[in-house]
C-alpha positions in Angstrom: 278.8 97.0 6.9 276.6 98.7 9.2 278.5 101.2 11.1 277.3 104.8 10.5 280.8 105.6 8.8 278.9 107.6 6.3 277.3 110.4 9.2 281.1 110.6 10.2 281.8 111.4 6.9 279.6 114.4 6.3 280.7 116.0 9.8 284.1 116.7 8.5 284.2 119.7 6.7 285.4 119.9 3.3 286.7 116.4 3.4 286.6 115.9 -0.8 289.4 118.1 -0.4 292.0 115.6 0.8 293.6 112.8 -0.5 292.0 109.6 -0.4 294.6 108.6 2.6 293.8 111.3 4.0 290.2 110.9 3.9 290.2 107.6 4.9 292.8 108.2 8.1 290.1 111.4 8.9 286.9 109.2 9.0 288.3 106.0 10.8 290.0 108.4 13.7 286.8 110.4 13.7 284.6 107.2 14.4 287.0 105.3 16.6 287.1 108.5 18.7 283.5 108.9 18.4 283.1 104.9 19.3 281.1 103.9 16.6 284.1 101.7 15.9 284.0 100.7 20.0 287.1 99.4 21.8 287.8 95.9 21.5 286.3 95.4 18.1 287.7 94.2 14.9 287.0 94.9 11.3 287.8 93.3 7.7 290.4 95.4 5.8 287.8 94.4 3.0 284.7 95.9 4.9 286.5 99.4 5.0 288.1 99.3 1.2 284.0 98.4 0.7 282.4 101.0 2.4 284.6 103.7 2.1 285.1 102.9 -1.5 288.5 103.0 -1.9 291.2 100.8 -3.1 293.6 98.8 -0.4 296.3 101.3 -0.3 294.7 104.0 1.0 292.9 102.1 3.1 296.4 100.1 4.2 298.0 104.0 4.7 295.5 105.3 7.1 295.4 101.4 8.9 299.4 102.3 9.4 299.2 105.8 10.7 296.4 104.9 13.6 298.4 102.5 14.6 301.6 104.9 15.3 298.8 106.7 17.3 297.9 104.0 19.0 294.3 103.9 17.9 294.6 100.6 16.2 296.4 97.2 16.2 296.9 96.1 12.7 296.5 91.9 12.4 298.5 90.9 9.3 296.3 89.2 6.5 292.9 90.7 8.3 292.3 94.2 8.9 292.3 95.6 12.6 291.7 95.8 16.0 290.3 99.0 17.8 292.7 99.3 20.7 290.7 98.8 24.0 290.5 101.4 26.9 293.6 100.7 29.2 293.2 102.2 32.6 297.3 101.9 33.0 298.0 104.1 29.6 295.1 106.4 30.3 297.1 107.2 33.9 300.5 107.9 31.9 299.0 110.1 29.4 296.9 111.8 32.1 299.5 112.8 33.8 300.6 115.0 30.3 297.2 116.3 29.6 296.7 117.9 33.4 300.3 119.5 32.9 299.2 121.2 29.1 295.8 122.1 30.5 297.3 123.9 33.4 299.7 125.7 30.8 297.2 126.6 28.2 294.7 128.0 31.4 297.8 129.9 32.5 298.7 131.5 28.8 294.7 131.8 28.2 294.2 134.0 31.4 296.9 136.5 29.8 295.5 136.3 26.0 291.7 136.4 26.6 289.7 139.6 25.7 286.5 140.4 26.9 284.8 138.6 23.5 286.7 135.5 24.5 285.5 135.3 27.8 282.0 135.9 27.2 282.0 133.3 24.6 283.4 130.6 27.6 280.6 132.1 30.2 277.8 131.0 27.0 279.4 127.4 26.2 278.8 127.1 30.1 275.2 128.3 29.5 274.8 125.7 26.9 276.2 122.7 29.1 274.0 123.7 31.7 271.2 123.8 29.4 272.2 119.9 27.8 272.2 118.5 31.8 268.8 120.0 32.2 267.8 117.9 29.6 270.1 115.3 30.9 271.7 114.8 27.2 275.1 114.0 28.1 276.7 113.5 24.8 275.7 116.9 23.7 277.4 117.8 27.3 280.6 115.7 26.9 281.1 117.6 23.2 280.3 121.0 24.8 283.1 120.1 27.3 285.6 119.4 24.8 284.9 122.5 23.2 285.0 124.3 26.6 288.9 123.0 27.0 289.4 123.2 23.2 288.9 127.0 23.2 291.0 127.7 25.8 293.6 125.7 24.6 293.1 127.9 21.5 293.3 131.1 23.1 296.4 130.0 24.7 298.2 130.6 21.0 301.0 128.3 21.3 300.7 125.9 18.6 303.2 123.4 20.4 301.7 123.3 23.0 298.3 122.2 20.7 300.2 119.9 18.9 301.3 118.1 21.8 298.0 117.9 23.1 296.4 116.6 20.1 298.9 113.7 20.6 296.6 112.5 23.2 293.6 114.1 23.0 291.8 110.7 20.9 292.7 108.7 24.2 291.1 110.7 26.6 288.1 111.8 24.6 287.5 108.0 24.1 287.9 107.0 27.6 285.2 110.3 28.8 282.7 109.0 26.3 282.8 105.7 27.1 282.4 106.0 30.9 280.0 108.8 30.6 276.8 106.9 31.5 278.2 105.3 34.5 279.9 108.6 36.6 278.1 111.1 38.3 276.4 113.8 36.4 279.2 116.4 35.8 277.6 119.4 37.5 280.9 119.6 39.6 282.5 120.0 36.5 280.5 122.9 35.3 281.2 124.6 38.6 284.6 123.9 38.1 284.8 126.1 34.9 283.0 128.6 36.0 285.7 129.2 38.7 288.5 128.8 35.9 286.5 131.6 33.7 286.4 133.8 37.2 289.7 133.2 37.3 290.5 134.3 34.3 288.2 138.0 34.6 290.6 138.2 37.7 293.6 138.0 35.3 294.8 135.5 38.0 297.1 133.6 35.8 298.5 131.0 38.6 294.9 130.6 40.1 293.8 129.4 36.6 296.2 127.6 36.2 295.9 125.3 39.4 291.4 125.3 39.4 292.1 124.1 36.1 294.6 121.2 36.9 292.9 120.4 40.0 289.8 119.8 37.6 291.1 117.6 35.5 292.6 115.4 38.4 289.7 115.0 39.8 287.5 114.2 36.5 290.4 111.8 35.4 290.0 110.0 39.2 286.3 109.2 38.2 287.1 108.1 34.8 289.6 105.8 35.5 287.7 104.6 38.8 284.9 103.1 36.7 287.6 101.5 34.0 289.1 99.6 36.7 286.0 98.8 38.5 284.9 97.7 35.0 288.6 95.7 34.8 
């Protein structure tokens, strides 16, 4: 097998620490999400038992629980199918994702100290830094953890569950489209207004920049899937 499973591996931390189901669910969402398993593409149940060097049942266990997420579409007697990019789910699940990020802006705005907003104002410096050099996958994972930390300082671990529901989908769907939208300089204006916002304290203002952001990202994503449809 030649997919890189094994640089997936050594990214997450502490992973001999987990069961083996547990391991083997971690690496397979990590590179499906990642796209070095790509949408549309399907693998041998033998080819992962192989690589990963596990037994089937593992193996079988992690196959089951991507599937619940919608990751994966098991074919009986084979092994699985990566489950393509579908402009029509992304729109549905979209529609979730603006609502949480406008919540966890909002309950950000009123939790962030002075440390916490400084350390959004440098992750802005470093994006800026990776379009200068025009590396947009170094960008696109400085973005998620842009959204990731506010979503963290928004201390509502519902709200983060929920969110991590559907977070694979529309990671998935930015990386793959990356390369054919425009460079996301509006985008880093974008959170530099919902960082003003929140030294402002404005809670409602962060709320809407923020929603108003992610509609109009999701627009361009989902304009190139269908063009691409």
């Amino acid at each position: 097998m030649e997919y890189p499973l094994h640089k997936i591996k050594e990214t997450i931390s502490h992973i001999e620490d987990y069961k083996l189901p547990q391991q083997a669910y971690l690496i397979l969402k990590s590179a499906i999400r990642e796209l070095i398993l790509s949408p549309g593409s399907m693998f041998l149940e033998r080819e992962i038992t192989a690589f990963l060097e596990m037994s089937r049942t593992p193996v079988r266990e992690a196959f089951v629980r991507l599937e619940t997420e919608g990751l994966i579409r098991l074919v009986p007697r084979k092994g699985f199918v990566v489950e393509p990019i579908r402009p029509e789910d992304l729109q549905e699940i979209y529609s979730v994702i603006v609502a949480l990020d406008g919540i966890a802006a909002e309950a950000a705005t009123e939790h962030a100290t002075y440390k916490d907003i400084q350390k959004l104002q440098h992750m802005i410096d470093e994006q800026l830094e990776a379009l200068d050099h025009e590396d947009l996958e170094r960008w696109s994972k400085l973005d998620d953890l842009f959204h990731r930390r506010i979503l963290k300082l928004a201390s509502n671990q519902r709200l983060s569950n929920t969110y991590e529901t559907f977070d694979d989908q529309c990671h998935r769907a930015r990386l793959y489209t990356i390369h054919q939208r425009p460079l996301p300089t509006q985008s880093i204006q974008e959170h530099k207004a919902i960082v003003a916002c929140m030294i402002a304290n404005n809670e409602q203002a962060a709320k809407y920049v923020m929603q108003e952001h992610r509609n109009r990202s999701h627009i361009e994503i989902l304009n190139v899937l269908r063009k691409e449809k």
